[in-house]
N, C-alpha and C positions, 0 to 999 in steps of 0.2 A: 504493500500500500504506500510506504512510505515516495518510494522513484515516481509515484504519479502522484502526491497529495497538492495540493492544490491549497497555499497559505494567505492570509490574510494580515498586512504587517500594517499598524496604525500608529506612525510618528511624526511628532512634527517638526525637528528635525532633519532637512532634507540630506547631510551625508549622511547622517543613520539609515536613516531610512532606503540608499539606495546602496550601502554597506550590505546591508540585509540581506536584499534583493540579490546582490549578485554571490553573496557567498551562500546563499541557502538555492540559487538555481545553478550554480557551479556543483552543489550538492544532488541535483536530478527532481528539485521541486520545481514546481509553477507557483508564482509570486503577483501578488494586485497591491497594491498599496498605497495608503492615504494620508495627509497630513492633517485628518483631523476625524474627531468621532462621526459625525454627521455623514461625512465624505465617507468614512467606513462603512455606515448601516448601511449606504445605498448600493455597497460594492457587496455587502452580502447576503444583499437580498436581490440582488439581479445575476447571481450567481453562485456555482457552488465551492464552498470553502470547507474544507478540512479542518483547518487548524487558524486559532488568530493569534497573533501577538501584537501588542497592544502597549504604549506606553501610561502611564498611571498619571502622568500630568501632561495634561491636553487642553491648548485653546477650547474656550465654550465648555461643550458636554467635555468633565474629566473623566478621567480611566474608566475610576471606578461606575461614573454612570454608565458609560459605555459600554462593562463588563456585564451589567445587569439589563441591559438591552440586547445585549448578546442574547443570552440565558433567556431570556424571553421570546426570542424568535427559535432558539434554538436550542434546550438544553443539554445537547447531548454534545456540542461543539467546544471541545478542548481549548482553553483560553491561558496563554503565557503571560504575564504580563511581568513588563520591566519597573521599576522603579530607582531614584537615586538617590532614596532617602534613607535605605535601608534598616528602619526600626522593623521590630517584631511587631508593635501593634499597626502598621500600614499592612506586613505580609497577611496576618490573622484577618484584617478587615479582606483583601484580596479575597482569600482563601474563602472565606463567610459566604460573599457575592458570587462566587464558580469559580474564579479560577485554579487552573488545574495545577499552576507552577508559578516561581516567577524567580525571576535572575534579577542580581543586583547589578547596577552601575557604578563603574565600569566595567564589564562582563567582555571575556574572550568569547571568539567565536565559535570557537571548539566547544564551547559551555554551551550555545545557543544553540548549536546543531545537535548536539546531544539530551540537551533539553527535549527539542522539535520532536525528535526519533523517539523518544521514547513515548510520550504525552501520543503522539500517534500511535503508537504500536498497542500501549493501553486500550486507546479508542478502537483500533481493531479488534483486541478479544471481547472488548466489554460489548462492541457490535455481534459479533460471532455468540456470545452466549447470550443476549438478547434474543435473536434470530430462531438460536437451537430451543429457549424456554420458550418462544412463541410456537416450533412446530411442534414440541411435546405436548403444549396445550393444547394445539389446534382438535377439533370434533370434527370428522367428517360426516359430514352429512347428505343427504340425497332425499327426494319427495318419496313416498311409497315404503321406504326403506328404513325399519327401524333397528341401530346401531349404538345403543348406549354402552352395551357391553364389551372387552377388550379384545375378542375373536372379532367381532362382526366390526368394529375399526381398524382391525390390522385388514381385513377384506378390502374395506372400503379406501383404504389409506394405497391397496397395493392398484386399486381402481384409478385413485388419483394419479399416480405415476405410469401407471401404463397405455392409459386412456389416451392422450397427446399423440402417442405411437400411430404405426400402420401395423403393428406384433400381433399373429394369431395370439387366438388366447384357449386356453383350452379351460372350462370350468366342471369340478366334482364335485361330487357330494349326493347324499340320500336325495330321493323323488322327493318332490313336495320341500324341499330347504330355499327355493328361490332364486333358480339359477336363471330366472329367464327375465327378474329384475336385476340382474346384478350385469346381464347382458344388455341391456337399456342403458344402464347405467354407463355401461363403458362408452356405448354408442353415443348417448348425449352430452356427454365430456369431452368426446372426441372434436377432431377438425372436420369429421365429416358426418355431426351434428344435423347439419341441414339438409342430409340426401339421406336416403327412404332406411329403413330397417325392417327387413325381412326375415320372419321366423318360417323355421319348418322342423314340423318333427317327426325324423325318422321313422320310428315304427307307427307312427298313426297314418302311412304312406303306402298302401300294398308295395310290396320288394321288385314286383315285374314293372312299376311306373313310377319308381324313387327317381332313377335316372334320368325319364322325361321332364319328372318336376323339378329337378334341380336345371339343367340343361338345354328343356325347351326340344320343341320337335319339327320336322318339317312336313308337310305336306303328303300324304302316302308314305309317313314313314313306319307307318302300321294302319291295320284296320281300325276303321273312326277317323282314323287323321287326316278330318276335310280338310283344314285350314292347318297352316305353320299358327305355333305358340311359342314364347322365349317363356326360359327358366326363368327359375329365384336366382339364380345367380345374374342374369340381365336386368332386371327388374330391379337388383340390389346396385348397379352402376352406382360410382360416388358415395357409395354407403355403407352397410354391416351388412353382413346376412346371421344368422344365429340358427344354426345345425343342430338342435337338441337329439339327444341320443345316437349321438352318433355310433359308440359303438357296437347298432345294428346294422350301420350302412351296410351292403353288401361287396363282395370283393370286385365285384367287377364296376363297381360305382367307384370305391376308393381310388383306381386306378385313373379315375378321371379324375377326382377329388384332388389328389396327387399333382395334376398338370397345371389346373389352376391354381395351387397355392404357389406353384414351381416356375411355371411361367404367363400367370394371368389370362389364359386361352383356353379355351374348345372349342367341338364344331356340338351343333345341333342333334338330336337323335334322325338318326338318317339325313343327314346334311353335309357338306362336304367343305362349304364355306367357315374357316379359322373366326374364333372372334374373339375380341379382346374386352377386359372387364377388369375396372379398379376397384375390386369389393375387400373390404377388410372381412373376415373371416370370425367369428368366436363360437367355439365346438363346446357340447357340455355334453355329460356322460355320469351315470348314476355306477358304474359300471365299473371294474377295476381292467384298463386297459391292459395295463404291464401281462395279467391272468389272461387277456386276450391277444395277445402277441405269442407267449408260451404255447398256449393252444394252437396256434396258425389261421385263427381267425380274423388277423386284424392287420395289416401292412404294419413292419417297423420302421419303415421311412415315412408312411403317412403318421403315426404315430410322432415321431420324432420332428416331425413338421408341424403338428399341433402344436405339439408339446412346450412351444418357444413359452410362453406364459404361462404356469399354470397356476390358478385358482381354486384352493379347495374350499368349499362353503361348511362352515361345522351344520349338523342337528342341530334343532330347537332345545334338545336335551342340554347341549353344552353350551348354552348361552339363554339360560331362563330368566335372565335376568332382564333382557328385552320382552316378555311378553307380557310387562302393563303397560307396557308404550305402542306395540304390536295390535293390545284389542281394543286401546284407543284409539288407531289407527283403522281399526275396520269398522269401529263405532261409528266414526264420524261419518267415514264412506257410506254406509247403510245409512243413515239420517238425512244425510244430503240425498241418497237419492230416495227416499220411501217417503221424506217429510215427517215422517215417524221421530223424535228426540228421546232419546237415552246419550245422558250425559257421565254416569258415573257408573264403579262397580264395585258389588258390595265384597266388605272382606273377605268374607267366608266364601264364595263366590271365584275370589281372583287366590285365594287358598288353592280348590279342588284346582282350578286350572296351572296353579306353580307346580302341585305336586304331582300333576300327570308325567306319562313319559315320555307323550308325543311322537309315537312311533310315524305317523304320517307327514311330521313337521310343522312348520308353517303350515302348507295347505288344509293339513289338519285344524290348526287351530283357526284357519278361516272362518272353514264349513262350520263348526261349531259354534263361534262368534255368531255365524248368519242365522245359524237354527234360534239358538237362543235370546235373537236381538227379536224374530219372527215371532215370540213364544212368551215373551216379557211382558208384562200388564201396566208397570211403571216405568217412571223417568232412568231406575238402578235396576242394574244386571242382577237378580239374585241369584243366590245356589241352588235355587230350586229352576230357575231357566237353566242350570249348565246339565246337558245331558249328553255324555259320554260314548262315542260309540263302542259297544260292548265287542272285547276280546276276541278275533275268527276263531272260529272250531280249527281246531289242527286238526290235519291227517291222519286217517287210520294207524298210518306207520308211524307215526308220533310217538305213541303210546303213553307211557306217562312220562312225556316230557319234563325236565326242570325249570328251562330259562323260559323266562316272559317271553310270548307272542313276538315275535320279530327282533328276539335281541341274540347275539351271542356271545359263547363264553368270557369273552374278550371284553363287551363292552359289559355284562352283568358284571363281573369282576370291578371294571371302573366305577359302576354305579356304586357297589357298595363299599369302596371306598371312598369316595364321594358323601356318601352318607355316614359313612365312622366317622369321617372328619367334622365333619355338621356337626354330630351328635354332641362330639368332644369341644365343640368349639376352637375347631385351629389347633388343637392338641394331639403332637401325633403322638409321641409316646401313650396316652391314654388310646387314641383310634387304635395303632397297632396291638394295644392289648384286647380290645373288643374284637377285632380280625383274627385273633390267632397267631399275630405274626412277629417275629422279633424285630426290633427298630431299623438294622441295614433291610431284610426282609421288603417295607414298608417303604423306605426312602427309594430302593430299587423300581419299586412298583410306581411311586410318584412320578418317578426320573422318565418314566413310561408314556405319561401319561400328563407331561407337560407339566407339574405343581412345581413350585420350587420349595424345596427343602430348605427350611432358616431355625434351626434347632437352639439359635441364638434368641430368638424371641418368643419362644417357645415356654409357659409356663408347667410346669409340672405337675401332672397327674396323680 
């Protein structure tokens, strides 16, 4: 910073003052400078200054007023100021009003330059950790999209960053968590914001006319086909397209899939004319591709072409902490459009709905928001509107199953550590002894499972 600062020198004095000037730009700064207060405010306000120096006795406005006109336009601007009086009650008053330093007269140059350098290099970090405490506080946010909890902002934060891109983006996570607002979301963050976004989902697609739909067909290029029609991908020009499920494309669709992310081209189904198309891409998948690569059902280079971004979306289970912002969120939306008002929801009420498990996610917790807003007699949700859809019958082969309806061992395991720790209140040694488990045991399992282990603030069981 310092080889481009940009100083501000207010002497009246004119060798000082041109003293200054040439030995702090022989130094690699840029130099303005005034002989008097007045003549300064207007040099730094019609411009930008780094740094002032300033002498403390000045025709008209002195230093000191000058110093506190500074600080008023500007407080975060590093202020030298000289003096030739050198008492400690002049530097104390300086110091009072902002200034950051001040040299005595008759002062070496070599004191002034080292002065400069430093009083800058200050103002750098104190910028720099400004900066870093504004992006740690920042919230992101998004309409539709409720993110108070620290999974659902580290999502949203990786949105903000990649969003600006042309980067495929590949999104995971369970049905029903919200991959196709989080696809929106990159879309209208993007720079191609203003051209169209186009969803299509793979398996809601018969397998023998995926290919036409994405690709578009020509004329007799099967039975029915009066007329040429353009794919999602034409239709998506200057825009997104959003691929959900992809990992049931079929392989012989991938292979096209493939060409267009590779060299922005295909031809038509039965067409023989090349076409060209700048569609940004974002793929989502409930689906563990890496298991579908193993298998041989899925291209590794189309894989590895998605793969440029990926976005995993947690369960509702691992981020419960958003669903009283979530059903306020679908409250409103039903109100606005029914004219129907429920404004609030009762404890006992948003109780049943923290402690479900949400196996269908989000969508889950929609549908049932909509039942029970349909089902409500007053202005508050009660617990008697929250009605649950009741556990599927498992499978013959089932038999006497242990783990909950749609969960397994893996994630039953995390659940109930999850809930030792509740119970204990942040106390693992006490959780680990309700588990069964010795304390490396439990920290193991944490390490697992993303918690971080702080045995230092840990009270004793």
């Amino acid at each position: 910073m310092t080889a481009k600062a940009n100083i501000l020198i207010v002497e009246d004095e004119a060798k000082m003052r041109r003293l200054l000037e040439l030995n702090l730009g022989e130094d690699g700064f840029a130099t303005v400078s005034a002989g008097d207060a007045e003549s300064g405010l207007k040099l730094l306000q019609n411009g930008l200054v780094d740094l002032v120096i300033t002498d403390l006795k000045l025709p008209g406005m002195n230093g000191l007023e000058f110093l506190q006109a500074v600080k008023r336009f500007n407080a975060a601007i590093p202020v030298v100021v000289m003096t030739a009086f050198g008492t400690v009650e002049t530097a104390v008053e300086a110091m009072k009003a902002g200034a950051s330093d001040y040299v005595l007269k008759p002062f070496s140059l070599d004191e002034m330059r080292m002065v400069v350098r430093k009083e800058l290099d200050v103002h750098r970090l104190r910028e720099e950790n400004r900066s870093l405490r504004d992006a740690l506080k920042k919230r992101y946010e998004h309409p539709n999209i409720a993110a108070r909890s620290a999974k659902m902002q580290e999502v949203l934060a990786t949105v903000e960053r990649v969003a600006p891109t042309n980067s495929t983006v590949l999104l995971g996570g369970e049905s029903g968590v919200g991959k196709d607002l989080i696809a929106r979301a990159i879309h209208e963050k993007s720079r191609r914001a203003s051209g169209p976004f186009v969803k299509i989902n793979s398996t809601a697609i018969p397998e023998n006319l995926l290919e036409s739909e994405l690709f578009g067909y020509e004329k007799g290029a099967f039975t029915g086909a009066a007329t040429s029609k353009p794919g999602k991908f034409e239709l998506a020009d200057k825009g997104t397209i959003f691929l959900d499920e992809i990992g049931d494309v079929p392989a012989a669709t991938q292979v096209k899939l493939l060409r267009v992310l590779q060299e922005r081209e295909f031809e038509r189904l039965g067409g023989t004319k090349t076409l060209k198309v700048d569609v940004r891409l974002v793929a989502a998948t409930n689906r563990d591709l890496r298991a579908a690569l193993e298998q041989g059902t899925f291209r590794e280079d189309l894989y590895y072409r998605l793969n440029v971004v990926p976005i995993d979306i947690p369960p509702l289970r691992e981020h419960k902490e958003d669903i009283p912002e979530l059903v306020n969120l679908f409250l409103a939306r039903l109100s606005e459009e029914s004219g129907k008002q429920i404004v609030s929801v009762a404890p006992d009420a948003l109780r049943i709905l923290m402690e479900h498990y949400w196996p269908g996610n989000v969508r889950e917790l929609q549908n049932i928001i909509e039942r029970a807003f349909a089902l409500a007699k007053g202005p508050e949700l009660e617990a008697s509107d929250i009605h649950l859809d009741p556990a599927r019958a498992k499978p013959a082969s089932a038999g006497n199953a242990l783990l909950p309806e749609g969960m397994t061992l893996e994630q039953w395991e995390d659940e109930m550590i999850r809930e030792a720790l509740k119970r204990a209140n942040g106390n693992k040694s006490q959780a680990a002894r309700m588990l069964g488990l010795s304390r490396n045991a439990l920290r193991y399992r944490l390490s697992k499972i993303g918690i971080a282990d702080e045995p230092e603030n840990e009270k004793r069981g």
